[in-house]
C-alpha positions in Angstrom: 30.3 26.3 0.8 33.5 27.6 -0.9 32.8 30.1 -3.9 33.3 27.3 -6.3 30.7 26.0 -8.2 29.0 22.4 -7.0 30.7 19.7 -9.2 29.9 16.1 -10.0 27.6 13.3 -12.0 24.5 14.9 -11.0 24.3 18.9 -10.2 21.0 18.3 -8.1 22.2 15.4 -6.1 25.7 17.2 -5.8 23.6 19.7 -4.5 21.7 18.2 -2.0 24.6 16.0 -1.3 26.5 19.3 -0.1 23.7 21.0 2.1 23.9 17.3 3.8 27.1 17.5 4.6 26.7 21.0 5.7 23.7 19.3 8.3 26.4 16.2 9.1 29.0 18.6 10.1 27.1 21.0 12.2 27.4 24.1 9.9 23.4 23.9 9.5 22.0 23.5 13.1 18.3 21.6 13.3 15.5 25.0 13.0 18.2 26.9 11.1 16.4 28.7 7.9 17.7 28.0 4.7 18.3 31.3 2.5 16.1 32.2 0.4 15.8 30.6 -3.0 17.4 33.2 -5.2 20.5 33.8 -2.5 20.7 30.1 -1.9 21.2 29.5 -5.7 23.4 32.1 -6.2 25.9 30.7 -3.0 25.8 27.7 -4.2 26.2 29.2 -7.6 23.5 26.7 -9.0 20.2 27.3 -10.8 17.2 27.7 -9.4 15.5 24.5 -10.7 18.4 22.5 -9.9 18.4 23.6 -5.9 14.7 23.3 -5.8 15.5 19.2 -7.0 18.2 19.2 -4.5 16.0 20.4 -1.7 13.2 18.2 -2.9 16.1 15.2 -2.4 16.4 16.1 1.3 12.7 17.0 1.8 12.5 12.8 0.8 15.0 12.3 3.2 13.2 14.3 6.1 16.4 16.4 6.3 14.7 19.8 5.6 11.3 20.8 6.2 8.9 23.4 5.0 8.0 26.7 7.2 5.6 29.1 6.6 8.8 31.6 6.1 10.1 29.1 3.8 12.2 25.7 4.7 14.2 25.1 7.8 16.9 22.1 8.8 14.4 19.1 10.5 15.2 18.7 14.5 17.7 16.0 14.6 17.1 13.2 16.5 13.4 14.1 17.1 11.7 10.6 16.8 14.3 10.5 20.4 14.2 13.1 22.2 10.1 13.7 22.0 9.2 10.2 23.7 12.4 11.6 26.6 11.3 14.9 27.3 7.9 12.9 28.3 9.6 10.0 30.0 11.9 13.0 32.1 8.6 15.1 32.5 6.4 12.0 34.1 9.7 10.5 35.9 11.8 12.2 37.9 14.3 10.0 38.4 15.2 9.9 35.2 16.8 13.2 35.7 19.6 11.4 37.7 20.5 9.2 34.6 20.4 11.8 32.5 22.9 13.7 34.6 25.2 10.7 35.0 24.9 10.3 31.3 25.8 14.2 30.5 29.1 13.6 33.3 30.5 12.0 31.4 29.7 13.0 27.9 30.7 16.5 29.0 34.1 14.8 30.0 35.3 13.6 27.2 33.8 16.3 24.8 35.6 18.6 27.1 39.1 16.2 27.1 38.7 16.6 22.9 37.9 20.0 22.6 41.2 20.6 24.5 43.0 18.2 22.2 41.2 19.4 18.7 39.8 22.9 19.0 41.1 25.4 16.6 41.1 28.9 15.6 37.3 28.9 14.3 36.6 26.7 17.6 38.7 29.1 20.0 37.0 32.8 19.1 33.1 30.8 19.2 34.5 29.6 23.2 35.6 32.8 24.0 32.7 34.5 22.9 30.5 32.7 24.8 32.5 32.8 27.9 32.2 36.7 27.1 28.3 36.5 27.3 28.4 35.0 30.4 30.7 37.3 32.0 28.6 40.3 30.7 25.1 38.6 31.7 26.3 38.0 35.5 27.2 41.1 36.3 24.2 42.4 34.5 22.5 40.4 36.6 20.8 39.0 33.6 19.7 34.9 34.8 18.0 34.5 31.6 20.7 35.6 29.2 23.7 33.9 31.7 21.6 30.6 31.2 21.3 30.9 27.0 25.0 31.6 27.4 25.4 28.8 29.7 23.8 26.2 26.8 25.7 28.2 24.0 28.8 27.7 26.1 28.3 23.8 26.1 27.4 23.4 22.5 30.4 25.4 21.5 32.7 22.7 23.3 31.1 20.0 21.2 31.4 21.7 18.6 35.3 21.7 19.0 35.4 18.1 20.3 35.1 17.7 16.4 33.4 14.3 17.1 29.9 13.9 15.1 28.0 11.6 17.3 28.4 13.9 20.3 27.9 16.9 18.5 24.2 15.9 17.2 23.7 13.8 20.5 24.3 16.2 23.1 22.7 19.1 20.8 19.4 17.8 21.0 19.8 17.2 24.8 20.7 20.7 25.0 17.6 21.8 23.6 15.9 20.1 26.4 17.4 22.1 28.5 16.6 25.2 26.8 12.9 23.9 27.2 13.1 23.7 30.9 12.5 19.8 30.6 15.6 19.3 32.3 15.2 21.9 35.0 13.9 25.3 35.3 17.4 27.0 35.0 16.1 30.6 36.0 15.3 29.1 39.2 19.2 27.3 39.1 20.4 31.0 38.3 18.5 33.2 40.8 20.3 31.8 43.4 23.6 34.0 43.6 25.7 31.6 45.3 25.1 29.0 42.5 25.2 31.7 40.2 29.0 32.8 41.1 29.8 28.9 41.5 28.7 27.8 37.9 30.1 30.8 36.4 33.8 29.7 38.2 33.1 26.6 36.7 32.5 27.9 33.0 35.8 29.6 33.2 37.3 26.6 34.5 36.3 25.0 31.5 36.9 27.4 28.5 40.5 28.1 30.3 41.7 24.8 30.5 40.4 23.7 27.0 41.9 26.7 25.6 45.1 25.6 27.2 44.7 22.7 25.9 45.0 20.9 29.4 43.3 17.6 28.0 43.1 16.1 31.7 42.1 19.8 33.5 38.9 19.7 30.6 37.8 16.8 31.4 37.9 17.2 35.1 36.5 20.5 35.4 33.4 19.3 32.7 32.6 16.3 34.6 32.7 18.4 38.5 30.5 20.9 36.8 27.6 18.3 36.3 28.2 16.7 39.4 27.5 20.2 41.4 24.7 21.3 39.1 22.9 17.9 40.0 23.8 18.5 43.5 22.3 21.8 43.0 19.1 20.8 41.9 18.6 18.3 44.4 18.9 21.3 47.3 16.7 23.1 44.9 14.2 20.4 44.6 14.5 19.0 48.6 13.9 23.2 49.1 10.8 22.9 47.1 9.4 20.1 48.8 9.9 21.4 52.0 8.1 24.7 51.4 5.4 22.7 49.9 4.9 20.5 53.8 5.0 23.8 55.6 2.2 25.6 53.4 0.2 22.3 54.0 0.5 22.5 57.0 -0.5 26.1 57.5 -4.0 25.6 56.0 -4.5 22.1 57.0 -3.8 20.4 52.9 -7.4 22.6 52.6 -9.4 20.1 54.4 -9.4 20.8 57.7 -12.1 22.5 59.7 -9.7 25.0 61.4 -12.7 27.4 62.3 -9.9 29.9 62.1 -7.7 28.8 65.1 -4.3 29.8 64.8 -1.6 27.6 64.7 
């Protein structure tokens, strides 16, 4: 919030009000830790037993949540996404609507980022594009796959559109959880590596052009080839999986130690 003080008929609901529209916006992200009582009060320049009525307001409203450390912004959408990450985890095809789904999110979010992003928007994208750079030629697959979801989010974010802000952010954390797919295995292949990085700077270039059309396109070929990646990945698997099986006979054959 600005320095001014919190105005209006009631302080506390003004209050709580304000940290909602904080959560609405995208300011407050779902697991982010509030400040500490004293320092919240004093930035919102409030008292201290009008924030603890505010936060009691959104504790009602399942908004925030307490922590042992103290209270946190509630996971958005988590009624959702908890009964998909075990519908993905128990069907794999659902992977493949998922993907189709994220195509073309990731399209237009990428075709209004272009159109909207501004200053604030422009130095987050360019940042992460920054990690990434630095975390491949580390050599760093964990860190190159953070910046990889970071680099997404930051392109919602300057789509400026709600629903696909909060929508797409708690997909994301799926991904972070390896519902999705194990992305170290995606990243420790260098070829798809040095592909998906090209792609990344496709993106962040042409949205910080402002290339509405080149966005969009370069969002929506990026999830087609990561899908095409993790089919490879997946048919690789499989593969390896009929050849170990057949090397010890699936454990239930009597070999009597005849080589094959």
């Amino acid at each position: 919030m600005e320095q001014d003080s919190i105005k209006g008929s009631s302080v506390a609901e003004s209050t709580a009000r304000h940290l909602k529209d904080l959560i609405v916006e995208g300011a407050l992200s779902p697991g982010d830790q509030l400040l500490p009582e004293r320092d919240l009060a004093q930035q919102l320049n409030v008292s201290r037993p009008t924030l603890r009525q505010g936060i009691k307001i959104l504790e009602e409203e399942g908004l925030i949540v307490a922590t042992p450390s103290g209270r946190s912004v509630a996971p958005i959408g988590r009624d959702i996404t908890d009964p998909l990450i075990a519908l993905i985890a128990s069907h794999a095809e659902v992977v493949d609507d998922y993907l189709e789904f994220r195509a073309t999110t990731e399209r237009m979010a990428a075709r209004l980022a272009a159109e909207r992003a501004n200053v604030v928007d422009r130095k987050r994208l360019t940042a992460c594009m920054e990690r990434i750079d630095r975390a491949h030629e580390g050599g760093a697959q964990r860190e190159e796959a953070e910046a990889d979801v970071d680099l997404h989010i930051a392109v919602y974010e300057a789509s400026h559109n709600l629903v696909v802000l909060h929508t797409m952010r708690a997909l994301s954390g799926m991904l972070r959880q390896g519902v999705i797919e194990n992305r170290e295995t995606l990243f420790s292949r260098p070829e798809t590596r040095d592909q998906l990085r090209a792609q990344h700077r496709a993106i962040y270039e042409s949205v910080m052009a402002g290339n509405v059309e080149e966005a969009g396109n370069a969002a929506e070929m990026h999830i087609h080839y990561t899908h095409r990646a993790l089919n490879e990945i997946k048919a690789s698997q499989a593969r390896l999986q009929v050849s170990l099986r057949r090397l010890n006979g699936g454990h239930v054959a009597a070999r009597h130690g005849v080589e094959r």
